[in-house]
Structure formats: C-alpha cells, structure tokens
Steps between C-alpha positions, in 0.01 A plus 500: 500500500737654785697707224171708430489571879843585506494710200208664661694603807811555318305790277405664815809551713749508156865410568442515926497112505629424813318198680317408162548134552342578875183630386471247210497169723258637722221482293295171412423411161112405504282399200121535490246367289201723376270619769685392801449716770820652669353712784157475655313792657550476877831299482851654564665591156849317578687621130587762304492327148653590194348394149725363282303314256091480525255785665361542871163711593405683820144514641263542710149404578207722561201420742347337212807263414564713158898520426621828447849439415762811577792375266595252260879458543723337194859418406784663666283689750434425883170397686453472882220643762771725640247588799487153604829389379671766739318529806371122496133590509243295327468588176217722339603372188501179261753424242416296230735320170306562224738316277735243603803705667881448521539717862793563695345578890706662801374430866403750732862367702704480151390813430574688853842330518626651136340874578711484757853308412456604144481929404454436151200281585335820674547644131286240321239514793422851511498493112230202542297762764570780313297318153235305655365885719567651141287264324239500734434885525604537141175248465307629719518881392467388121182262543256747705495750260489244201208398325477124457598540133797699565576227777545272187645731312789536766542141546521494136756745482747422820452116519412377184618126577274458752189535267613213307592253819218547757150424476228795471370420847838570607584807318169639627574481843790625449384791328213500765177482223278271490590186229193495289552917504856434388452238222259744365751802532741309361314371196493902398889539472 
C-alpha cells in the first residue's frame, strides 16, 4: 500500500526526489471499515489523509439533521477539513468512510515539520490546495445553474464510477436533490 502513496507523490514533483524517504515514514498507514467515522463536527480535524484504496465523504448537517455531503473523495486523491486542520478550530465538517479505506494520514505536527524541512513537500501541498478550491468552485458554479437532471447527467459524465459504488441516498446528496426525486430522474436515462 505505501508504493501507491509514493507513486502518488513521486508523479507530482517528477525527478526532484530529495527527502522522499522523509515524507514517506511520516505518514501512518490506517485501515477503516465501512461507515466509520473519521472526523466529527465540532472536533479538531488532526490529518490530512490520502486515499489509497477505499472512498471517504464530507458533510454536513442542516438544522434538521439532513446530510448534505460537499465531496466524495476516492483513490489517489486527498481529504482533510483544511479550515480546521490548519488553524485547529473545531471542525464544521464530518468525514465519513463509505467503504472500507486503506488511508495514509499526516498530523497537523508531521505535516508543519515537512512544509518546512522539506521544499518539495510545499509542492505536493499547494497542489493538494490548489485541487480541493478547484473542485469546490468548479462544483459550485456548475450545480446552481444545473437542473437536477443535468446534475446527473454531469455526474454521469465526469465520475462515472461513483454511480456504480455509492448508494442513491448518497449520490443525491451529493448532487444536492432530493433521493426519491433522483431515483425517479434517474430511471429516465
């Protein structure tokens, strides 16, 4: 499992390898089974994790306790609250495996000491930012002027796999439609 992290790292910075081995060790291998939560609402989100194997989602609760989730994160991407994670706030987040996960996790310290001891580490962390505000606004922008069909169309079209792995309840709130509204929907494609 630590090869597809370093690979992952390795395709970002190239041949500037320096302190590989560093970074590597200071991540902890975790495993989760399905459903386990990783960060509660209100705690202090104390990893960055990377998904090597499995599939995390982010959410929140409304005043009603109805999940609205803002991302489902997969394979060889990164999931953290970055607001908590960073300034070591409570979360306003929750983070969720929906499948069991093979994770690699940094702590907040870990993660401090290589931005600054390691440059090439600053690399792979602004490329982290850089995806995660892209993905969010990209998101964003594209699901207020959708319709709800067109919301499934898109999902359809840019993440395919995920129709196939997560439950409808799940892919409606990430799509933010209501689930019996989406089943319908669905049923017309």
């Amino acid at each position: 499992m630590i090869d597809i992290l370093r690979n992952h790292i390795t395709s970002r910075l190239g041949n500037d390898l320096d302190n590989l081995d560093k970074v590597i060790s200071t991540f902890k291998h975790i495993s989760t089974k399905r459903n386990e939560q990783l960060l509660q609402q209100g705690e202090t989100c104390k990893y960055v994790y990377f998904v090597a194997k499995g599939c995390l989602q982010v959410y929140v609760y409304d005043q009603d306790f109805n999940e609205t989730t803002r991302d489902i994160v997969i394979e060889d991407n990164w999931c953290s609250e970055l607001l908590s994670f960073g300034s070591g706030n409570p979360a306003t987040e929750n983070i969720r495996a929906v499948e069991p996960c093979e994770l690699f996790a940094i702590d907040r310290q870990s993660f401090q000491t290589m931005m600054e001891t390691v440059p090439q580490f600053d690399k792979v962390y602004k490329q982290i930012l850089e995806a995660s505000y892209a993905n969010s606004v990209y998101r964003i922008n594209t699901f207020v002027s959708l319709t709800a069909l067109d919301r499934i169309k898109w999902l359809m079209e840019y993440r395919p796999t995920l129709m196939n792995r997560l439950s409808s309840k799940l892919i409606a709130s990430y799509l933010g439609i209501n689930k019996d509204v989406f089943s319908r929907l669905k049923a017309k494609l």
